[in-house]
C-alpha positions, 0 to 999 in steps of 0.5 A: 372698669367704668373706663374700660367700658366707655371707651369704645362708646367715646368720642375722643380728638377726632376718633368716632364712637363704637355704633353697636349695630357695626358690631351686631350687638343688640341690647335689651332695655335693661342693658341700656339702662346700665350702658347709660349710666355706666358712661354718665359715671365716667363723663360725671365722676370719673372723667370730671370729679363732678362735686355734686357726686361726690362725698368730701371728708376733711379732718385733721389727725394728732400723729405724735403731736404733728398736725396731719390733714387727712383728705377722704373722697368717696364719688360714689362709683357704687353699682350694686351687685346684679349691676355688677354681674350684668356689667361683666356679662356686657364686658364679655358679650362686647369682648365676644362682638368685637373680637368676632367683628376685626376677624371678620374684617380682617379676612374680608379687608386686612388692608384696613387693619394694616396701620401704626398710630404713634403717640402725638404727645410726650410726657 
């Protein structure tokens, strides 16, 4: 969800971030708030595993006489649950502007959507 939802806001090898006024999407303070700190989590925790943010447990478990390392990571990616439903209301709010901004495009330009990126790099 966290990356899902920062995606369109990141710049990322030379593609420009998502300007919500293209899309006509106006935010209120508290909507702000949350869009902030959901990309600080992705630049912080999920995109870097910032140590400061995260919680580290290392213990050694007895399995049958075999000494077994047992890692835990918790990076705190808590949002509590009115975080939660307001995060889902932008999700589809976002979802809703978008989808409603390539139409528009696509009616008035479709020559601007006429276009097939291939991958750079191999795995």
């Amino acid at each position: 969800m966290v990356i899902s939802f920062s995606r369109p806001f990141e710049t990322s090898r030379n593609h420009s971030a998502l300007s919500l006024n293209t899309v006509g999407i106006k935010l209120d303070h508290s909507e702000l708030m949350l869009k902030d700190k959901i990309l600080g989590v992705r630049r912080k925790i999920v995109a870097h595993s910032d140590i400061d943010f995260m919680h580290f447990k290392s213990s050694v478990l007895d399995i049958e006489g075999f000494p077994f390392p047992y890692l835990q990571y918790d990076e705190t990616l808590l949002f509590n649950p009115e975080e939660l439903r307001l995060i889902e209301r932008l999700l589809r709010e976002l979802k809703f502007y978008i989808s409603t901004f390539v139409i528009d495009l696509s009616k008035n330009n479709p020559g601007v959507l006429e276009f097939y990126k291939q991958p750079v790099a191999r795995l």
